[in-house]
C-alpha positions in Angstrom: -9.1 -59.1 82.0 -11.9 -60.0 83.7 -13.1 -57.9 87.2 -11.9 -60.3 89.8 -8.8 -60.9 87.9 -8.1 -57.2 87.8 -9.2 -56.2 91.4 -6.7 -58.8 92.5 -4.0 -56.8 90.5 -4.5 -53.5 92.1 -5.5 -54.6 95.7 -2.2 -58.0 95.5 -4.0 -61.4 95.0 -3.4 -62.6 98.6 -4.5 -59.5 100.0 -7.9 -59.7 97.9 -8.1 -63.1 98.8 -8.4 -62.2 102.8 -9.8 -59.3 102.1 -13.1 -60.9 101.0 -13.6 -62.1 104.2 -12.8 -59.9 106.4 -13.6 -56.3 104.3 -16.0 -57.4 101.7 -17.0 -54.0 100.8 -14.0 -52.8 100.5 -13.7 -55.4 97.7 -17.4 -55.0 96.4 -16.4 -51.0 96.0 -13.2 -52.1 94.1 -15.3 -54.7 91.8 -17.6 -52.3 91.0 -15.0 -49.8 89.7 -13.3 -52.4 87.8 -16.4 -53.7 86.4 -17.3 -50.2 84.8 -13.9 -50.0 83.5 -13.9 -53.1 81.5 -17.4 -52.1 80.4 -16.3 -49.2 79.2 -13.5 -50.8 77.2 -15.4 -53.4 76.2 -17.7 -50.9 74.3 -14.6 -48.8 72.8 -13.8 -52.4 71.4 -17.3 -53.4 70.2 -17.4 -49.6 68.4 -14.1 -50.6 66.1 -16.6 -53.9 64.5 -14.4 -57.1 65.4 -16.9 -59.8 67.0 -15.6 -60.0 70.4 -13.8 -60.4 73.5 -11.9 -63.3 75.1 -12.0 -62.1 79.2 -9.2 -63.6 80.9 -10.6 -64.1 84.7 -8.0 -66.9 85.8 -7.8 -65.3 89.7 -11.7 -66.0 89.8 -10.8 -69.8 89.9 -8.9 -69.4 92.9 -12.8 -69.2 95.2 -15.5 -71.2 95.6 -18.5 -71.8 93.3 -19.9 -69.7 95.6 -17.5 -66.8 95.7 -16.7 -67.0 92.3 -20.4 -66.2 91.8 -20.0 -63.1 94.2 -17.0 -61.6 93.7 -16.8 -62.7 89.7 -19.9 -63.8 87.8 -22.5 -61.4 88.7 -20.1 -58.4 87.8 -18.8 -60.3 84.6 -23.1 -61.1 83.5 -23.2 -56.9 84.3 -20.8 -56.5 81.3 -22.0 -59.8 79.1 -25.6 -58.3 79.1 -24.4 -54.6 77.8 -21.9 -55.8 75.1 -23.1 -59.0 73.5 -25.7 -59.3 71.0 -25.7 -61.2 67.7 -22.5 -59.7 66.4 -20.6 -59.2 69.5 -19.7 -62.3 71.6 -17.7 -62.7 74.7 -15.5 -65.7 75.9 -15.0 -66.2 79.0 -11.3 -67.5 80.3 -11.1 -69.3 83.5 -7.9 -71.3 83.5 -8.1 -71.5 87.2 -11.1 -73.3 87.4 -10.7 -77.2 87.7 -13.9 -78.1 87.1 -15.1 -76.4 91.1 -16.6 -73.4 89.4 -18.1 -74.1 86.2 -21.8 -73.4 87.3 -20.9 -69.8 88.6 -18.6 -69.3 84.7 -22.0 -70.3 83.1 -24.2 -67.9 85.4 -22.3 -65.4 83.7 -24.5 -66.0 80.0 -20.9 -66.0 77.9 -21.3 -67.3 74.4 -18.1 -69.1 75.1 -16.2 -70.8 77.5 -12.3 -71.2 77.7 -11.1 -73.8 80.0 -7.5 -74.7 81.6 -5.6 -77.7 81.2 -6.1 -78.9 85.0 -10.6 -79.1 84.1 -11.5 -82.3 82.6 -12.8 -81.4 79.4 -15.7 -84.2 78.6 -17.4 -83.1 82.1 -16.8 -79.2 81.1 -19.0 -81.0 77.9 -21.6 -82.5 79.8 -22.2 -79.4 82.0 -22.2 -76.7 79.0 -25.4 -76.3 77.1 -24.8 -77.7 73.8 -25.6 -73.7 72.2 -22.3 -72.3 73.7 -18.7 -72.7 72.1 -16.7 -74.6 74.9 -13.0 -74.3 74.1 -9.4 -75.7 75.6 -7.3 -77.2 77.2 -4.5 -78.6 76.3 -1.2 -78.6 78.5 0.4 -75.0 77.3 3.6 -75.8 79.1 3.4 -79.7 80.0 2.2 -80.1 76.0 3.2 -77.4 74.0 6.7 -76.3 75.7 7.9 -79.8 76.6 7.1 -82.6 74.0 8.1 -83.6 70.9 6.1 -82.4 67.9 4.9 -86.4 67.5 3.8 -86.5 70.9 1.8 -83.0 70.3 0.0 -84.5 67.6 -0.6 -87.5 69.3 -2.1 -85.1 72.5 -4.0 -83.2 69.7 -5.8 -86.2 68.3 -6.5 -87.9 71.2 -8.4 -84.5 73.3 -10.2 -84.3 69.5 -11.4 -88.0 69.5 -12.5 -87.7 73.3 -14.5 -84.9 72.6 -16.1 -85.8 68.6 -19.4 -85.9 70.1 -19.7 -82.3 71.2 -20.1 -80.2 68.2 -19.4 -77.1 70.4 -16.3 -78.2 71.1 -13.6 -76.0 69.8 -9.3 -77.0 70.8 -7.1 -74.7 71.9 -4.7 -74.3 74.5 -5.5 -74.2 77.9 -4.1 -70.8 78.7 -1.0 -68.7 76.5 1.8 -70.5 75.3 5.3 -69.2 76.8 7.3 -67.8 74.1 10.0 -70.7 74.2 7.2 -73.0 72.5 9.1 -74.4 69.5 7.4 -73.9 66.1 7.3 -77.2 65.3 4.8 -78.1 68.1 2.3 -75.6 67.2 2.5 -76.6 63.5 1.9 -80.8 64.9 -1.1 -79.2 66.3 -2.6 -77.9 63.7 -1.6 -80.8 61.1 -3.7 -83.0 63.8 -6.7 -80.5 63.5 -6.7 -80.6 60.0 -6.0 -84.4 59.7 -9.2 -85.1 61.8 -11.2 -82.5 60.1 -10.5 -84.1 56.4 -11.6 -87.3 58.5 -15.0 -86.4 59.7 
């Protein structure tokens, strides 16, 4: 969980959300508290040897691209620039963002991005460097839960013909899947990864 996400957990997301405005160091004090807590974590994780993180900071979508920068990015670059290196990368999540914040996600130097269903994923393209993964963002609920497996395939190939140009491009959900997601759907969206793989 990313620092914004988690301050808005202990402090109740609409109280956080007022809160910046009218007691911003109360809510700078709390950042900075979560902010060494998922650095410290972070580096417990790095010291077992898997490659990385994904941070989930969905509530930091919820502000502006300029408070997202304040209250999310410059404490989420704090723990980017002590944990990553060339064998430990960090992805950043931001389901939230609908294309509003994506400067202040990239201030952040994540080798990845992870984007939610409601961005539009070619202008998430154009705006990423071309040296970063960019990953999502299809439906998990409006896709994944409610369509046939024919139509998730369909979904699958189209997002993957869209976005052929990008070779940093990598599909994925937009967010988690709820656990009612039939089987089926997830294996008609990997069958359409594969069949446009064996195509390229």
């Amino acid at each position: 969980i990313g620092p914004y996400s988690l301050a808005g957990r202990l402090y109740d997301m609409t109280e956080i959300m007022m809160a910046i405005y009218t007691e911003p160091d109360t809510v700078l004090l709390l950042l900075e508290k979560c902010t060494e807590f998922i650095l410290r974590y972070c580096l417990a994780i790095k010291e077992t040897g898997v490659p990385g993180v994904i941070m989930a900071e969905p509530a930091a979508g919820l502000l502006s691209n300029e408070d997202c920068q304040r209250y999310s990015s410059v404490y989420v670059k704090r723990i980017i620039d002590a944990v990553q290196d060339d064998s430990f990368a960090v992805i950043l999540h931001n389901c939230g963002n609908t294309g509003h914040c994506t400067a202040a996600m990239l201030a952040t130097g994540a080798k990845g991005y992870h984007f939610g269903n409601k961005a539009d994923m070619i202008t998430a393209l154009r705006e990423c460097p071309s040296d970063v993964w960019v990953m999502g963002n299809l439906d998990p609920v409006g896709v994944f839960r409610v369509l046939t497996p024919e139509d998730v395939f369909a979904r699958t190939e189209e997002l993957l013909t869209c976005t052929g140009e990008y070779a940093n491009f990598i599909i994925s959900t937009g967010c988690d899947t709820p656990p009612e997601v039939p089987f089926d759907n997830v294996q008609a969206f990997y069958l359409a990864v594969e069949k446009y793989n064996k195509g390229r």
